[in-house]
C-alpha positions as CSV (number, residue, x, y, z in Angstrom):
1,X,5.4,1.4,-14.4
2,X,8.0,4.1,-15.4
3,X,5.7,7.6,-15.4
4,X,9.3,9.3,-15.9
5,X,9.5,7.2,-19.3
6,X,5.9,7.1,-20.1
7,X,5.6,11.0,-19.7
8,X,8.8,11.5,-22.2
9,X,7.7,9.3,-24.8
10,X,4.8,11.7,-24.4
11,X,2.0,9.0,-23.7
12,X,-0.8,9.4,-21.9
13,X,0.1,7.9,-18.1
14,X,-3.8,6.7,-17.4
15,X,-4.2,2.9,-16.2
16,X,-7.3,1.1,-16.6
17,X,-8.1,-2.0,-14.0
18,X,-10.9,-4.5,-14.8
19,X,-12.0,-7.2,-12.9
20,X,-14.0,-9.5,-14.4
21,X,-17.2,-11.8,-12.8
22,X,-16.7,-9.6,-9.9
23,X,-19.7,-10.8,-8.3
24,X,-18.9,-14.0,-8.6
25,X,-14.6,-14.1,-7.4
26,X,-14.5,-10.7,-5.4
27,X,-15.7,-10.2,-1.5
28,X,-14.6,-7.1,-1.2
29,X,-12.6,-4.1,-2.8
30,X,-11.1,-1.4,-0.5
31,X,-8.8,1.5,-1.9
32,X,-6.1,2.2,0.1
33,X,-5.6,5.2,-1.8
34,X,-8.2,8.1,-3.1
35,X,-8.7,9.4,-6.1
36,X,-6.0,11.5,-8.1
37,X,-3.7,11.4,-5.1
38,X,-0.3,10.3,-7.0
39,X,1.4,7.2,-5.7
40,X,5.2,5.8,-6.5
41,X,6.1,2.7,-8.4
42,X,5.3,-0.5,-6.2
43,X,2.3,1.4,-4.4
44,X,-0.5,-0.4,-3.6
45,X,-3.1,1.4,-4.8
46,X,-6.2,-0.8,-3.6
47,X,-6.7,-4.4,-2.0
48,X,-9.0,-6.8,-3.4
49,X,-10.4,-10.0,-1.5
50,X,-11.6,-12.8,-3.2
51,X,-14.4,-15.1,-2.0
């Protein structure tokens, strides 16, 4: 996403994931990064494997 745009149309920058049936498709979730430490566009941000 463009944060550079986002912030100068003056919108709020927060992303939401959801994964749904999580317990049923997902093995495991690990984050790769922590919590409100800022990451650049085409960041992975967390790694997801599926059963």
């Amino acid at each position: 996403m463009d944060l550079k745009q986002i912030e100068t149309a003056k919108k709020d920058p927060t992303v939401m994931t959801l994964i749904t049936n999580s317990s049923e498709r997902v093995e495991q979730v690990e984050d790769i990064v922590t919590s409100g430490q800022l990451v650049e566009a085409h960041n992975e941000v967390y790694s997801v494997t599926t059963k």
